[in-house]
N, C-alpha and C positions, 0 to 999 in steps of 0.2 A: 419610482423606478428602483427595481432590485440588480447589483451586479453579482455575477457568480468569478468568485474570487479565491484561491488557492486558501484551505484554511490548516492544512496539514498533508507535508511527503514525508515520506520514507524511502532515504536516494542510496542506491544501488544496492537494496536487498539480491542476495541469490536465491534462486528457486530452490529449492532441498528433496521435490517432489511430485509428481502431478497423480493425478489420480480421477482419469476419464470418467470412469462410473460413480456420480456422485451426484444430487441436484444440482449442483454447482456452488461457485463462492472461491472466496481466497480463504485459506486458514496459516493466522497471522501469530507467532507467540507474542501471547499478550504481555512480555515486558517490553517487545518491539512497537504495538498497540499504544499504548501508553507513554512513551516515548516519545512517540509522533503527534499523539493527541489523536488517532482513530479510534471509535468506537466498534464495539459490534455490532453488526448486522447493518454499519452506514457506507454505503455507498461510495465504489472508488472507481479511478481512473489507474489503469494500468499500463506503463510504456516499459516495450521490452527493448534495451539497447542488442540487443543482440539479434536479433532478426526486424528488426522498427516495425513492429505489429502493435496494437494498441486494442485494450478493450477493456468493457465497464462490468464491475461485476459486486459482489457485497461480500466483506468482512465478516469470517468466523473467528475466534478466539482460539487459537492454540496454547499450548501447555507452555505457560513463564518459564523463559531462560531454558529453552529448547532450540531455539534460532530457527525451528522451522518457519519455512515460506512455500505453502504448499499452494500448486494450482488445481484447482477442484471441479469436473464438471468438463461441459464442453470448452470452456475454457483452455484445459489442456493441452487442447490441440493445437495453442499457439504459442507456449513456453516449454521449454524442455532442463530438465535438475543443470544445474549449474548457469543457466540463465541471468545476468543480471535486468533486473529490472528498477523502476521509480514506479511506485507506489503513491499517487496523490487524491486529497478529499477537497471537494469542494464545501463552500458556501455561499450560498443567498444573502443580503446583506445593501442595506443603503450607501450610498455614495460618501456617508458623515461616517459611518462607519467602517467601511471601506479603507479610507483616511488611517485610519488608526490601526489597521488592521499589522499585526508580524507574525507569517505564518509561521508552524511550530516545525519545523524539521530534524530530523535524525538521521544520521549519516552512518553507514553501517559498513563494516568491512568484508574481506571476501566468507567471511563464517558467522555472518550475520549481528556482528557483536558492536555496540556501538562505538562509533569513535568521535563523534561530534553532534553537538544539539545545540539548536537554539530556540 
């Protein structure tokens, strides 16, 4: 049996952007990326505190140490620029692994700048 299990957030990113006409996706600057331990083009869960709307979407790279957090796509349509959001990745993963498991989080302040990691 596989549990799908928190493997990286990124807590209280602001949105900086949306940008409706787009295939869609989040675009993430990659020293926020990195941070968190999200990759590109893997798969996230989106929670917006500010309207508690939630959706799944996939990780673009934006430009290192930009603090953009763009929403891309139809997406849009359910976060608006100053938005705070949690940004989280799952993973698949056995129960013995599971166990061991500490996900990687980063804590970001109101201009996207980090202020705690673990």
């Amino acid at each position: 049996m596989l549990l799908k299990v928190l493997k990286s957030k990124l807590h209280r990113a602001r949105v900086t952007d949306t940008k409706l006409h787009y295939p869609g996706s989040i675009e993430i600057d990659e020293s926020l990326m990195q941070a968190a331990g999200i990759l590109p083009y893997e798969s996230v869960l989106i929670a917006n505190l500010n309207n508690g709307k939630r959706f799944e979407t996939y990780v673009v790279r934006g430009e290192a140490d930009s603090g953009d957090v763009v929403i891309l796509g139809a997406a849009a349509q359910l976060a608006s620029p100053g938005d705070i959001i949690i940004i989280m990745a799952f993973a698949y993963c056995t129960p013995g692994e599971a166990a061991g498991l500490a996900p990687k989080v980063a804590v970001v302040d109101e201009k996207n700048r980090i202020v705690k990691q673990r």
